[in-house]
N, C-alpha and C positions, 0 to 999 in steps of 0.2 A: 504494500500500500504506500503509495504515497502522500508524504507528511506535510502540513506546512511549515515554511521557514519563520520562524520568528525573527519582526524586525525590530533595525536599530529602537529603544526606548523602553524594551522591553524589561524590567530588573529583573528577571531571571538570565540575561546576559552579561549581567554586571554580580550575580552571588559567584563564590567560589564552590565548584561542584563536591558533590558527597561522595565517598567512596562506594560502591556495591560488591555483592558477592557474586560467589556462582549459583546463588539460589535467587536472584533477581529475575521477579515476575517476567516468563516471557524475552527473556534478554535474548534468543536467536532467532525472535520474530522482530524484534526491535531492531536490532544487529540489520538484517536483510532489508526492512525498511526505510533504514536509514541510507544503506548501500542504490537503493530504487529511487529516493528524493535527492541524494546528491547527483547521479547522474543525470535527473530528471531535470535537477537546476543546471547543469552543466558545472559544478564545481567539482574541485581535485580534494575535497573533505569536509566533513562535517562533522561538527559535535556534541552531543547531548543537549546542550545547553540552547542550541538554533534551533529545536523541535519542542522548545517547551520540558526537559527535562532536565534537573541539577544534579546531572550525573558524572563520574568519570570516566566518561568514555566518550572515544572519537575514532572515525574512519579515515583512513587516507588511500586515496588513487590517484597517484604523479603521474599514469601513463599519457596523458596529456601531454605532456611536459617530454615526451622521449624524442622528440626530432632534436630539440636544441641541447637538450641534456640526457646522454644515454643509461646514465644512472637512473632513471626514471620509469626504465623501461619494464614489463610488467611489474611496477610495484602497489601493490595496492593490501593495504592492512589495517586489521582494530586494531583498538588499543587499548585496556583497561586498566586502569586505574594507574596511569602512569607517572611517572615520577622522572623527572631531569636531574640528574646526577650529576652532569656536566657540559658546560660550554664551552668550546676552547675556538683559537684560532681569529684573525681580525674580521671586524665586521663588514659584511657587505650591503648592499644596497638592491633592492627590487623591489619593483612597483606591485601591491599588494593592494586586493579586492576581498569583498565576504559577500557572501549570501545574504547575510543579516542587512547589510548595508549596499544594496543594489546600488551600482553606478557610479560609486565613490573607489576610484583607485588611487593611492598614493604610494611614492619611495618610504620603504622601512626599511634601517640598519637592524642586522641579526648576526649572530655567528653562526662560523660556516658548518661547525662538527661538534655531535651532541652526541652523549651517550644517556642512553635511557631505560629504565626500569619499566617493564609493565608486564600485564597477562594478555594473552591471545584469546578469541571465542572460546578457544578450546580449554580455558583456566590452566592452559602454561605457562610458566614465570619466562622470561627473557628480561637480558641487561644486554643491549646492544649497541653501535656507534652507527650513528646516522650520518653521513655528509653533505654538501650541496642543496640542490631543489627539496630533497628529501628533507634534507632536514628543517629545511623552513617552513615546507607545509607541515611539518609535524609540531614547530615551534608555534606556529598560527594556530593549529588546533588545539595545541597545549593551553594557550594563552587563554583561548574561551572558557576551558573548564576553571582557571584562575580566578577567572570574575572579567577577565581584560579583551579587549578587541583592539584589531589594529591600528585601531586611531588613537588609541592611549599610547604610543608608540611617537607623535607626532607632535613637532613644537605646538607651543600656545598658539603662535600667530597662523599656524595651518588649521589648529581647531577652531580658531577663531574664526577663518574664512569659508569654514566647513559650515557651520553652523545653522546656516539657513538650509541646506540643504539635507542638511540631520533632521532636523525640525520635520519636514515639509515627508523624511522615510519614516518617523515616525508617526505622522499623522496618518500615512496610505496614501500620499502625494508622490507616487513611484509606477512606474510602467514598468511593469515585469513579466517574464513568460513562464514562471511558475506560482506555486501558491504563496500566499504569506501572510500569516497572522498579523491583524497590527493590534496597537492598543487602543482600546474603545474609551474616548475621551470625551 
């Protein structure tokens, strides 16, 4: 099934998610629906927190990304209850988008190589090093279940000039080609 996206204003994108177990109601029908509204949005991930749930969990599929970065290529993975262990390496730059916040792309410095703690659908442990594209879209997703999106990432004077524009995704003032919850004001 496909879910909607919750938009930018919503404070369940701004809590920091909860942990769950492997006895979470449903969690490989949730898992697969989430894998069918990311695609459906045409994003490289989604998580918990963009469907209405403060969970720790997120999906990622870089294979999008595999012409210009071939680390990318078939990667596509959960991630439960993940934990960042480590950042290392100087920061780079690329222009970052969300679901949450349709239309709005901006440059975010990240580092390049993360190593990371989580479980798989299947409630196996992994501690692994991510690099590149990978690792950024896993740092973006990481960031949701934080409480943080990637405009917490951006000077004052860029959120400043954001602003009406926030306003206008949080009202449902947004052209979009999939679904999206907004907030009823």
């Amino acid at each position: 099934m496909i879910l909607p996206i919750v938009a930018y204003g919503d404070p369940v994108l701004k809590k920091i998610a909860t942990p769950i177990d492997a006895n979470h109601p449903d969690l490989k029908i949730l898992i697969e629906n989430m894998y069918k509204t990311m695609h459906h949005s045409h994003g490289v991930g989604l998580a918990a927190p963009q469907i209405g749930k403060s969970i720790r969990l997120f999906i990622v599929d870089a294979t999008p990304f595999t012409e210009e970065y071939p680390d990318a290529k078939d990667f596509m993975q959960t991630f439960i209850n993940p934990k960042i262990v480590e950042e290392t390496g100087d920061k780079w730059t690329f222009n970052e988008g969300c679901l949450s916040i349709p239309g709005v792309r901006e440059d975010v410095s990240r580092k390049p190589k993360i190593k990371l703690s989580y479980f798989d659908e299947n409630w196996q442990q992994h501690e692994k090093y991510f690099e590149g594209i990978v690792a950024r879209v896993i740092q973006h997703e990481y960031d949701h279940i934080e409480g943080k999106l990637f405009i917490d990432h951006l000077s004052t004077l860029k959120k400043t000039l954001l602003k009406g524009r926030l306003a206008d995704i949080s009202k449902g003032k947004v052209d979009v080609d999939y679904k999206m919850k907004f907030l009823k004001r």
